[in-house]
VEXPA-893473 format. One line per 10 residues: number of its first residue (from 0); their letters; for each residue x, y, z of N, C-alpha, C, O. Coordinates in steps of 0.1 Angstrom, whole numbers. Each point is the difference from the previous one (the first is absolute). Layout:
residues N
NUM> a> X,Y,Z,X,Y,Z,X,Y,Z,X,Y,Z ~ ...
This chain:
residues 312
0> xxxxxxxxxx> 214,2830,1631,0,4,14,10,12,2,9,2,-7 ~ -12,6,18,6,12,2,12,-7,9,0,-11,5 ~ 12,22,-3,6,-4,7,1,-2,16,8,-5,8 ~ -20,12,-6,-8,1,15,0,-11,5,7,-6,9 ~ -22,1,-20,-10,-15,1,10,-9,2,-2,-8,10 ~ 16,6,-21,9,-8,0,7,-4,18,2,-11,6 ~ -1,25,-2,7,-1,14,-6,-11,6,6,-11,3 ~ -21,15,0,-9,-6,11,-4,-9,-2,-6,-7,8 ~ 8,4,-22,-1,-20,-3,8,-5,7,-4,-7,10 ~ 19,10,-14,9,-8,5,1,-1,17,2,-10,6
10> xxxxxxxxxx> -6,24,0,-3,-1,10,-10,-10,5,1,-8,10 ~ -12,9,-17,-13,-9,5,6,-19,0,-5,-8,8 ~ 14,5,-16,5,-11,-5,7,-5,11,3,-12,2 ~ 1,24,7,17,-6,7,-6,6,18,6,1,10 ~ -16,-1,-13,-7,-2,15,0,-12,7,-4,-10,-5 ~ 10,10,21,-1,12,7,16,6,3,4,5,10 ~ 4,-8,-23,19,4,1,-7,14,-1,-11,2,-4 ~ 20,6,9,2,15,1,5,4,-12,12,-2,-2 ~ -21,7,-8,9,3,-12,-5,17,-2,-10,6,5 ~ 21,0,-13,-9,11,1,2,6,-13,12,1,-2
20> xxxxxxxxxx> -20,3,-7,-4,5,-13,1,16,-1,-7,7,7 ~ 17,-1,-15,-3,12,-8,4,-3,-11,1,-11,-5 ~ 2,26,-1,1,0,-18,10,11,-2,0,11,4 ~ 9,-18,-13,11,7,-3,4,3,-14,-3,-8,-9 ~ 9,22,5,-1,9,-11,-15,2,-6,-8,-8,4 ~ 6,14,-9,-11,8,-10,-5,0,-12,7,-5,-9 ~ -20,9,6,-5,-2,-12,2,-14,-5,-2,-9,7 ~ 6,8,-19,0,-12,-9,10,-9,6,3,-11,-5 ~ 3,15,17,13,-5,0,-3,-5,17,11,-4,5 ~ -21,4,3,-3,0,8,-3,-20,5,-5,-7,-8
30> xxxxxxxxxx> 9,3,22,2,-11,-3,-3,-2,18,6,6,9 ~ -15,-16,-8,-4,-6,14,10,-9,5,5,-9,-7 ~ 1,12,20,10,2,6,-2,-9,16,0,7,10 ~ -1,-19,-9,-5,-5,11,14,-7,9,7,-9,-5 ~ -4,15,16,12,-7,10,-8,-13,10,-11,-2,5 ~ 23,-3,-7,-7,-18,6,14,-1,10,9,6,-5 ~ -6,-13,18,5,-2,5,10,-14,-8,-4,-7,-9 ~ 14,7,14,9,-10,-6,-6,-17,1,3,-9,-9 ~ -10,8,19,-3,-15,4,-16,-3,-16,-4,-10,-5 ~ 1,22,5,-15,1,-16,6,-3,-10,-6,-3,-10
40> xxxxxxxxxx> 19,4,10,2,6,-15,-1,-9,-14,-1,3,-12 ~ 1,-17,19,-1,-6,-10,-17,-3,-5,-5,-3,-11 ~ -1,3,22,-14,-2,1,-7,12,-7,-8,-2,-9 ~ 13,15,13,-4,12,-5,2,2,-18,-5,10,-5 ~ 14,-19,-3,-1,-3,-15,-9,-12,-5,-7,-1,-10 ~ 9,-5,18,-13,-12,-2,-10,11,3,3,10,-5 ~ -12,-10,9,-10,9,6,-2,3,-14,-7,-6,-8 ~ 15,17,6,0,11,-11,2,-5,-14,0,8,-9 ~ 3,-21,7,1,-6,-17,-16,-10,5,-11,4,-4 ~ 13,-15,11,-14,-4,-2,-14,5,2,-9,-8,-2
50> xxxxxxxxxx> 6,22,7,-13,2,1,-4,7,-17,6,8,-7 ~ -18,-14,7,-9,4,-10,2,18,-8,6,5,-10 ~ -16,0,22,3,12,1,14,11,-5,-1,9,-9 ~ 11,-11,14,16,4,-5,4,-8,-8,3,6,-9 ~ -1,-17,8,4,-8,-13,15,6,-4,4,6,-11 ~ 4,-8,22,15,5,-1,9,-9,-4,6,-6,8 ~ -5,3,-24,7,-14,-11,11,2,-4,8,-8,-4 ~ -6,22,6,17,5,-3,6,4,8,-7,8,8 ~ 25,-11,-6,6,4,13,9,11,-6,12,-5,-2 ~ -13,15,0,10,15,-5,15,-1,6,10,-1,-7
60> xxxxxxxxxx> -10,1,13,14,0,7,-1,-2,16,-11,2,5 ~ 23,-6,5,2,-1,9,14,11,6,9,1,-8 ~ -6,5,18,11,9,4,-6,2,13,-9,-4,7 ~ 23,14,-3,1,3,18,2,11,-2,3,4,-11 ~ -4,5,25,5,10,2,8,5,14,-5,1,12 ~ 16,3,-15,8,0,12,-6,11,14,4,12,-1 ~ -9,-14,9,-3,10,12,11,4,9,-3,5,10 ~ 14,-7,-12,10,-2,11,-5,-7,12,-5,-11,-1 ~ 5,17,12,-3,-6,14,-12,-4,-3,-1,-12,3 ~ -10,17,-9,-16,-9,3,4,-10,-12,-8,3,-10
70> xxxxxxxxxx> 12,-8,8,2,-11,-9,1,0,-14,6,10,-5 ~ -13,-23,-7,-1,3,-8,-13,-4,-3,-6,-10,5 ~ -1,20,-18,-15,-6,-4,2,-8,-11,11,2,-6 ~ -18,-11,2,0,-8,-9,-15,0,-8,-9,-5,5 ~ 9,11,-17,-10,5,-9,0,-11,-12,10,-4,-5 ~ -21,1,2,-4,-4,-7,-18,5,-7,-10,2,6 ~ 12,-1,-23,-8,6,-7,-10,-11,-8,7,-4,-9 ~ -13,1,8,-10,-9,-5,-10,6,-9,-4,11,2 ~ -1,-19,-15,-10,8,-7,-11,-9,-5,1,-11,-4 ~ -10,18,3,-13,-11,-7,0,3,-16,-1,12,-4
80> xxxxxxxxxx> 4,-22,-4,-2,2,-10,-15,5,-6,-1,11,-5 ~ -13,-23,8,-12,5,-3,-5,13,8,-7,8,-7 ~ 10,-5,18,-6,12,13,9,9,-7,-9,4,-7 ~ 21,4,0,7,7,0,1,8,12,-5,12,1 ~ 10,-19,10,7,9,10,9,-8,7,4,-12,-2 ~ 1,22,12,14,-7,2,-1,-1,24,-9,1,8 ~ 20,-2,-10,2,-4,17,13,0,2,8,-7,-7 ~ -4,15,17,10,2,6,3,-7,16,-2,7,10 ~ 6,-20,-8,-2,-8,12,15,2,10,11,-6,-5 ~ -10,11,14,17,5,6,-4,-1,17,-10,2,7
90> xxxxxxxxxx> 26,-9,-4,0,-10,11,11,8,7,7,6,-8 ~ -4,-3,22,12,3,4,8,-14,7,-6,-7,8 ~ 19,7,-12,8,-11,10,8,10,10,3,11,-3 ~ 1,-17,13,12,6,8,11,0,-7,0,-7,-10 ~ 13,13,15,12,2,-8,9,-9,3,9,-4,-8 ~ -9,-3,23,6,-11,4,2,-14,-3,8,-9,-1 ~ -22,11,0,-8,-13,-8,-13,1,-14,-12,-1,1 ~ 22,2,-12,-11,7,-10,-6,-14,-6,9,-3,-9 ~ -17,-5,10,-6,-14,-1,-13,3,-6,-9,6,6 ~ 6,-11,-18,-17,2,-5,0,-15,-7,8,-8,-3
100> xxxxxxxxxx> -22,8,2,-3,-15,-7,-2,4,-13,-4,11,-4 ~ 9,-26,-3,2,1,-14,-13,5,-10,-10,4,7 ~ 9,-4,-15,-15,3,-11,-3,-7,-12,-10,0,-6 ~ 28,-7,6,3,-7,-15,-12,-13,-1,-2,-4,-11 ~ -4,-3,20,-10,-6,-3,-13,6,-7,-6,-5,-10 ~ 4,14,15,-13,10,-1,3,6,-13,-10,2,-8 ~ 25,2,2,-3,8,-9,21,-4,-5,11,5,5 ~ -13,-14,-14,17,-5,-5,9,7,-5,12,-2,-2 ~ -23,13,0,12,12,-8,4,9,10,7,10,-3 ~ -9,-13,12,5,8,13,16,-7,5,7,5,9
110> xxxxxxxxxx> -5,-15,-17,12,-10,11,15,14,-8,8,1,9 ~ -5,5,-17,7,10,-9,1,14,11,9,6,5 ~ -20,-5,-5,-6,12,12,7,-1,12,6,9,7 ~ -9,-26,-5,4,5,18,10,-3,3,5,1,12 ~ 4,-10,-26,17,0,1,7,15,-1,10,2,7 ~ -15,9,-15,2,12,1,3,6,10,10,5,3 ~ -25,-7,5,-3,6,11,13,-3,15,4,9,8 ~ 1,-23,-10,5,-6,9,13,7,-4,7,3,9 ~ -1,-2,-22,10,0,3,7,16,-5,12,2,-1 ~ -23,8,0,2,12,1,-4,6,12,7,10,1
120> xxxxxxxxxx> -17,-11,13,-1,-1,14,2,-12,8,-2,1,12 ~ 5,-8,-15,0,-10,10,-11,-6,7,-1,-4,11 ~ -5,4,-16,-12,-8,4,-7,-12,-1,-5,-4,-11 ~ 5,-1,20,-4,-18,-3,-12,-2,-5,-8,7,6 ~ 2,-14,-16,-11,-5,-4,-5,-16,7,3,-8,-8 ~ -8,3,18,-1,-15,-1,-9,-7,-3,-12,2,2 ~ 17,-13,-9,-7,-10,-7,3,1,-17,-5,-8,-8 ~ 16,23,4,4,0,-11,10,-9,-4,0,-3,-12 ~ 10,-4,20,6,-13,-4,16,3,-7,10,-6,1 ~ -15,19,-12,14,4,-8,1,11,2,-2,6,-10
130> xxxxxxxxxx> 6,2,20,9,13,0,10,2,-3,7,8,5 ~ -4,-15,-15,16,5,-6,2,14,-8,-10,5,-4 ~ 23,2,1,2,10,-7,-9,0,-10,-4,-10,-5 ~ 1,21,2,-5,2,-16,6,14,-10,1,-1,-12 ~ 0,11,17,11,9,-5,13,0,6,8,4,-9 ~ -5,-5,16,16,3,10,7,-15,-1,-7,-10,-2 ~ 20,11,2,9,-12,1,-3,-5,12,-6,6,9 ~ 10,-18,-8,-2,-10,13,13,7,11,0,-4,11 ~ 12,16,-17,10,-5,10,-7,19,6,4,8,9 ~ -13,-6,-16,-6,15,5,-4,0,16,-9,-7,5
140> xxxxxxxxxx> 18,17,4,-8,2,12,-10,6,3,-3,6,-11 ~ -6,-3,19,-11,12,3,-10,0,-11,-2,-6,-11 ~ -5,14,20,-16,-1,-11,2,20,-5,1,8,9 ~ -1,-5,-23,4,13,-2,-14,6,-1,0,10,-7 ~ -8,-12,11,-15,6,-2,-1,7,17,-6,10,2 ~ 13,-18,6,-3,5,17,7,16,1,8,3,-8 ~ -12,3,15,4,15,0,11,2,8,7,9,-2 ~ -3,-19,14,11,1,6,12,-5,-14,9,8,0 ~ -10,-21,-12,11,2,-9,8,10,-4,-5,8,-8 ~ 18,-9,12,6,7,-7,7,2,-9,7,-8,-5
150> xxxxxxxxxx> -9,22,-1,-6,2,-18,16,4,-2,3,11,-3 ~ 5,-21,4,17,3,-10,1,12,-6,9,8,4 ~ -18,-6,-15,3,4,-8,-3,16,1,4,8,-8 ~ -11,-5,16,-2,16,6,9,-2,11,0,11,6 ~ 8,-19,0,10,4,9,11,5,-12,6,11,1 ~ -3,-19,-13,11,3,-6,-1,12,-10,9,4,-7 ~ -23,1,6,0,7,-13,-11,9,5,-10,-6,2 ~ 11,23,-1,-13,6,7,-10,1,-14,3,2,-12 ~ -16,-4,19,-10,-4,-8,1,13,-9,1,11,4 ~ -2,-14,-17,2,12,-12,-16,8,-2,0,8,-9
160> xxxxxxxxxx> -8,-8,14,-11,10,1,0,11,5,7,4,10 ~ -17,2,-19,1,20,10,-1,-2,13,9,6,7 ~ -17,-14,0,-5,2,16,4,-12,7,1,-11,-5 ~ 0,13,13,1,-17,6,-10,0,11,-4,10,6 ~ -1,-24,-4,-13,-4,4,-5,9,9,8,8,5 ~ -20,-8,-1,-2,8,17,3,15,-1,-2,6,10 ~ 8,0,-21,6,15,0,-15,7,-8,-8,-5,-8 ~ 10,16,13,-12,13,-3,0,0,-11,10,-5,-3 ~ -21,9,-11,5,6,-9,4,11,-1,6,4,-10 ~ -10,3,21,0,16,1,15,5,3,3,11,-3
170> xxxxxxxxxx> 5,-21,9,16,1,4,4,9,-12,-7,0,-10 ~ 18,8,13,10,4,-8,11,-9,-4,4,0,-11 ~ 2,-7,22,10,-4,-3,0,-17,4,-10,-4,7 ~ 19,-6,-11,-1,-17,5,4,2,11,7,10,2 ~ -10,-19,8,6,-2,12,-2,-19,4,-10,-7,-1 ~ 20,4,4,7,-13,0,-11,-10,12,4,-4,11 ~ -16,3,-17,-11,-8,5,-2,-16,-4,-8,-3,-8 ~ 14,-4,13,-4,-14,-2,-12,-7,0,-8,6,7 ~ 4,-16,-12,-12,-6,-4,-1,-10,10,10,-6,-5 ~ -14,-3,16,-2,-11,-2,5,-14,-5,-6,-6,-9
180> xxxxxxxxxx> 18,2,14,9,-10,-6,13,1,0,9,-8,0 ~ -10,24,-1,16,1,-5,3,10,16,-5,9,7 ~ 20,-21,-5,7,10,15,6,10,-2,-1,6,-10 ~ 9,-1,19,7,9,-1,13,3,-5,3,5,11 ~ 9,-3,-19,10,2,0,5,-10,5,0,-10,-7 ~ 6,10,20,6,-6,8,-4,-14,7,7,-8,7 ~ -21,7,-11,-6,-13,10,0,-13,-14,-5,-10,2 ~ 9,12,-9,2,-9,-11,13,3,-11,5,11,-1 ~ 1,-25,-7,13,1,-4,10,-7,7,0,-4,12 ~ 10,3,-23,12,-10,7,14,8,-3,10,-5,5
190> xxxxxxxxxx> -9,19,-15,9,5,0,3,10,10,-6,10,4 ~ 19,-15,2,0,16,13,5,17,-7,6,5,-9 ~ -12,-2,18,2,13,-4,13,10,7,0,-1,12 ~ 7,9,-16,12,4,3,-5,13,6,-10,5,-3 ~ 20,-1,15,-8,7,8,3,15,-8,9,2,-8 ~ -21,11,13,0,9,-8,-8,-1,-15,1,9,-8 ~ -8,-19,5,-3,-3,-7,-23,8,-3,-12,-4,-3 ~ 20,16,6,-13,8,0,-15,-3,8,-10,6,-2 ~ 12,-16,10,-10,-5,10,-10,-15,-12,-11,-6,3 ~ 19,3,-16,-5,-7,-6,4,-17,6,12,-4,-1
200> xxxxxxxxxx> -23,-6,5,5,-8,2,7,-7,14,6,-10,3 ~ -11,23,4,4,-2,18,-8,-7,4,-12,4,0 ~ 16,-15,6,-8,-8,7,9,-13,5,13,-1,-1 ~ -23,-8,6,12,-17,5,1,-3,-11,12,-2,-2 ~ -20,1,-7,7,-13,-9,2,12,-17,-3,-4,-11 ~ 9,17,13,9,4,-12,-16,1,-7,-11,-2,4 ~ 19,6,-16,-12,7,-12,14,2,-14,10,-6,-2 ~ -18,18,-5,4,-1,-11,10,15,1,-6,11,2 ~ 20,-12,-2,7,14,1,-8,12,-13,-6,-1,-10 ~ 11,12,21,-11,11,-7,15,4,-14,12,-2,0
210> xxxxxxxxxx> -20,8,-7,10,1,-16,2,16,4,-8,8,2 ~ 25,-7,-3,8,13,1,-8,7,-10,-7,-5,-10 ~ 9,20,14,-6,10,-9,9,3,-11,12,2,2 ~ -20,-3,-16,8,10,-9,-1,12,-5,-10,6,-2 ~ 21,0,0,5,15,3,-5,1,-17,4,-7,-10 ~ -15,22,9,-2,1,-10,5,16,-3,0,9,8 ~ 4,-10,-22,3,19,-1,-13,10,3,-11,-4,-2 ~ 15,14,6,-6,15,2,-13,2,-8,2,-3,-12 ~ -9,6,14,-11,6,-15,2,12,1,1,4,12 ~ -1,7,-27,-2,14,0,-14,4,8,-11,-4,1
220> xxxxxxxxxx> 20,13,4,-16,9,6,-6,7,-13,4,6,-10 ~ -16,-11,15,-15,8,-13,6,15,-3,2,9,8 ~ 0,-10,-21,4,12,-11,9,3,-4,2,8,-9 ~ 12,-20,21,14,1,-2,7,-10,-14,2,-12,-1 ~ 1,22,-7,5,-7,-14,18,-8,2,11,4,5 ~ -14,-13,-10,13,-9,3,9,7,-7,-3,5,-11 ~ 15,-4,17,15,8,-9,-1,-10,-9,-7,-10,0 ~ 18,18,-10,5,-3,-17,8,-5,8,1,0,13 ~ 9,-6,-25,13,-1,-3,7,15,-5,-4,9,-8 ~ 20,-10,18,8,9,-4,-2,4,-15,-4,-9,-7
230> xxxxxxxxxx> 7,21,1,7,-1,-16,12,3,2,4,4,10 ~ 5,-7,-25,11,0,2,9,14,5,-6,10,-4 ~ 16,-6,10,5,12,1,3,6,-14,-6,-5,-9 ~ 17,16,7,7,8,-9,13,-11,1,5,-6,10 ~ -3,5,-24,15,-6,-4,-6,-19,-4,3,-7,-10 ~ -15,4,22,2,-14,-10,-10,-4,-9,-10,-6,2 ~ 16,11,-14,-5,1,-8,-19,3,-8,-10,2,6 ~ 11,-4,-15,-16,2,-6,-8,-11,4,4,-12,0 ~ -20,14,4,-7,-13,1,3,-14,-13,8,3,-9 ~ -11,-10,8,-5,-7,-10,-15,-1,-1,-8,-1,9
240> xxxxxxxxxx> 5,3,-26,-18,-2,3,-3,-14,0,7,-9,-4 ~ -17,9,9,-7,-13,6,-1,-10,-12,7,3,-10 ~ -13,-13,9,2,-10,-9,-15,7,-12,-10,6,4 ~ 12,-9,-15,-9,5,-5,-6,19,-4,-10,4,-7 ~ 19,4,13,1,11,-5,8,4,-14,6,-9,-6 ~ -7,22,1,6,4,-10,9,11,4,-5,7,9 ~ 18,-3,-11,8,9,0,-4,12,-6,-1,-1,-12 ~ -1,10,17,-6,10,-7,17,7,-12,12,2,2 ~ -21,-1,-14,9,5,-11,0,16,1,-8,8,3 ~ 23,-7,-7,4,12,-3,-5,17,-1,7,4,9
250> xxxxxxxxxx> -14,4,-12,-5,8,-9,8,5,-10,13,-1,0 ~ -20,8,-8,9,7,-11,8,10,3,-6,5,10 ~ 16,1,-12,7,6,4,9,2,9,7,10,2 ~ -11,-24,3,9,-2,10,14,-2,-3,3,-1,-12 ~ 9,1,24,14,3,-2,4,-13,-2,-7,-9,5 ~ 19,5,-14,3,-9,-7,9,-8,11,-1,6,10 ~ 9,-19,-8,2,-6,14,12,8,-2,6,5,-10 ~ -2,-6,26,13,6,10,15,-5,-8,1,-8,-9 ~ 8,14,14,14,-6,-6,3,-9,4,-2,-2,12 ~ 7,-8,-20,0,-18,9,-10,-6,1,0,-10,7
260> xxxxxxxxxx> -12,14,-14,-9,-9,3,-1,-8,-18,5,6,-10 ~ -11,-15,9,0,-6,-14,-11,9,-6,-6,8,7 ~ 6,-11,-21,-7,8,-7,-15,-9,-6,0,-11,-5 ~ -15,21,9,-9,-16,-1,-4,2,-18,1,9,-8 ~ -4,-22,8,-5,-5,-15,-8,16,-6,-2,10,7 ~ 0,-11,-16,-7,6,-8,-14,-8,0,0,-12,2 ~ -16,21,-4,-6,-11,0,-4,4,-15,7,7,-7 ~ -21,-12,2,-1,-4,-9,6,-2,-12,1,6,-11 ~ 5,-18,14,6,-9,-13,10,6,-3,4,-7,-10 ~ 7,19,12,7,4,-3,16,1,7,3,9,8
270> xxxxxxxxxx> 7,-18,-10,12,-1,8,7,9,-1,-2,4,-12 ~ 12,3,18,10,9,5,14,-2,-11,6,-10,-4 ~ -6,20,2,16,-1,-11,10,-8,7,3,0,11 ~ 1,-7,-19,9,-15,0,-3,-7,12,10,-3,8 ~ -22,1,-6,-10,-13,4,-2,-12,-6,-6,-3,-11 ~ 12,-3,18,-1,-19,-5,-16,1,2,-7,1,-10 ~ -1,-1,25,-9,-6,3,-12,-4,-10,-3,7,-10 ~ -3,-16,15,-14,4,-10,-10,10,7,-2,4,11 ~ -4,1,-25,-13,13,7,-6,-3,12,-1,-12,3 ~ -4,18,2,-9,-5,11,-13,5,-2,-1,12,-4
280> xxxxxxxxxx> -10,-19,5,-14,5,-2,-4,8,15,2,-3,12 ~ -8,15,-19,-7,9,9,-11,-6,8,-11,-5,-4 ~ 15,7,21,-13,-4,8,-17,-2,-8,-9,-8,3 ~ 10,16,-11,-15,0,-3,-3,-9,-14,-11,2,-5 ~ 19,-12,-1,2,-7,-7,1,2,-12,-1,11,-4 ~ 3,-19,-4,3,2,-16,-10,4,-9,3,4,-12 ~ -17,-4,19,-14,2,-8,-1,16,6,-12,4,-2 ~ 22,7,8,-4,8,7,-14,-1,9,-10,6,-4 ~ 8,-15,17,-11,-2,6,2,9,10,11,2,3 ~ -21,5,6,4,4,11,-2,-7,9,-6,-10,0
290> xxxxxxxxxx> 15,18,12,4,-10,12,-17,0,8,-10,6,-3 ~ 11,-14,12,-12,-4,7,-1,16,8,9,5,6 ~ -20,-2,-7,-6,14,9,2,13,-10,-7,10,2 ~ 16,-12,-12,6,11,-8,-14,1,-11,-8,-9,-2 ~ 8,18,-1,-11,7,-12,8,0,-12,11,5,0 ~ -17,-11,-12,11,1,-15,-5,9,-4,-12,3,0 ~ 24,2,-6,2,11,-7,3,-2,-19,5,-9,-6 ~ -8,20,3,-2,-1,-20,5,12,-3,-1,11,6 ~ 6,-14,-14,2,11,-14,-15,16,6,-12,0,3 ~ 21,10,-5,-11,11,3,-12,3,-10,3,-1,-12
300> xxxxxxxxxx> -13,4,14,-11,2,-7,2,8,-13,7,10,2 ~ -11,-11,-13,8,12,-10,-17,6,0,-10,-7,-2 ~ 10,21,3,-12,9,-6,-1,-2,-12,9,-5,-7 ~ -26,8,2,4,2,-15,6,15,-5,3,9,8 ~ -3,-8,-19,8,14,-5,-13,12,-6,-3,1,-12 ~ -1,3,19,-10,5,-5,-5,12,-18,-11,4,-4 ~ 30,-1,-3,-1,3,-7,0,-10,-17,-1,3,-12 ~ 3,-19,20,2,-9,-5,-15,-4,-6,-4,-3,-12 ~ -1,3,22,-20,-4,-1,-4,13,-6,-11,-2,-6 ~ 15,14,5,-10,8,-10,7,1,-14,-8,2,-10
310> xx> 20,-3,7,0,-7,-14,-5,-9,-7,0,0,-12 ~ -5,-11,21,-3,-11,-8,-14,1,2,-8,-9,-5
């Protein structure tokens, strides 16, 4: 059956109650959608599991939906296993008095359902017998599914998403838009707020003090290079090289040290007239290796002799 045909069964079934049939979402996904006044409702699942025709043997789930002022709907999804189609059966209660009749006769796997139901809106089932808790502790107040609950936890912590609810995508910038649930600042909380306190938290009953600003340093302006460090003046003394450099050596011919200054080693392997010390090996080691970067050097090329080769 189409989801149409499906409607106007149930309608034809629940004559002469005012029920009224459309069809909700699309394509494959598309699903006959019939509203029953609250006093049908239990009649209107009978209807719809015992006739032939719909053959509605499985109960999908049960839930509500919060309307604020026009109340709440109470939905329930039904499916035919042999028919492969489904039914969407939804009741409105008032908010004063949200009261529907039970289903757990008609269908037992519903009694899970409408303890949910009851104790995430508040809504009475009668004739269900056991509305006790089923996710929430017993010393739990409020039903957290109602849109008036308020959501703690976006009072204490601003919701960490790019946008917050109800805002443009097209905005440039966030602006401080509340959702449904959550008050204002000041209309919820028990810590008082000290006055001057950047307009966070004004109200009768205190809020959460607004958090002093922290003072951050300057940024360079774009292309402006951060100063060095001083170098040292004239008089104190020579840098030191850094860790891991080499002192650059001598060259040849250079002047021999100042008066008063000690006299340096000799290097390769050879000590200084009436020298205790032992030799000292030449930077470039005992195997004559050269130093790292340096090119070795040999003995010069000898020509041959060219008066030598035409004698022989």
């Amino acid at each position: 059956m189409t989801p149409e045909e499906v409607g106007r069964r149930v309608v034809e079934l629940l004559a002469p109650v005012e029920a009224t049939a459309s069809v909700s979402g699309g394509q494959g996904y598309a699903r006959a959608t019939v509203d029953v006044p609250p006093a049908s409702w239990a009649d209107a699942v009978r209807a719809a599991r015992d006739d032939a025709e719909l053959g509605f043997d499985f109960l999908d789930w049960l839930s509500a939906v919060d309307e604020l002022a026009d109340g709440f709907d109470v939905v329930l999804h039904l499916w035919s296993v042999r028919g492969r189609h489904g039914l969407l059966l939804r009741t409105r209660v008032p908010r004063d008095a949200p009261v529907v009749a039970s289903v757990v006769d008609l269908f037992p796997g519903a009694a899970w359902h409408e303890r949910e139901t009851h104790e995430m809106f508040g809504i009475d089932f009668a004739g269900h017998g056991e509305l006790r808790p089923l996710l929430l502790p017993p010393e739990f107040e409020g039903h957290p599914l109602r849109k008036e609950f308020v959501l703690a936890s976006r009072v204490a912590k601003p919701w960490p998403g790019a946008k917050e609810p109800g805002e443009s995508a097209a905005g440039g910038g966030r602006r401080p838009v509340r959702p449904p649930g959550v008050p204002a600042p000041g209309e919820w909380g028990t810590t008082p707020t000290p006055a001057g306190a950047a307009g966070a938290g004004e109200g009768p009953r205190g809020g959460t003090p607004a958090r002093p600003a922290r003072e951050r340093p300057a940024r360079p302006a774009p292309g402006e290079r951060p100063a060095r460090a001083a170098r040292p003046s004239a008089g104190e003394g020579p840098a030191q090289p850094a860790s891991g450099e080499r002192q650059a050596r001598p060259a040849a011919g250079a002047a021999g040290p100042a008066s008063g200054e000690a006299p340096e080693t000799p290097v390769g392997g050879e000590a200084g007239p009436g020298s205790d010390a032992a030799p000292a090996v030449d930077e470039a080691g005992p195997l004559g290796r050269p130093l790292p970067g340096e090119r070795p050097t040999g003995p010069p090329r000898q020509q041959p002799d060219p008066d030598a080769a035409g004698e022989s």
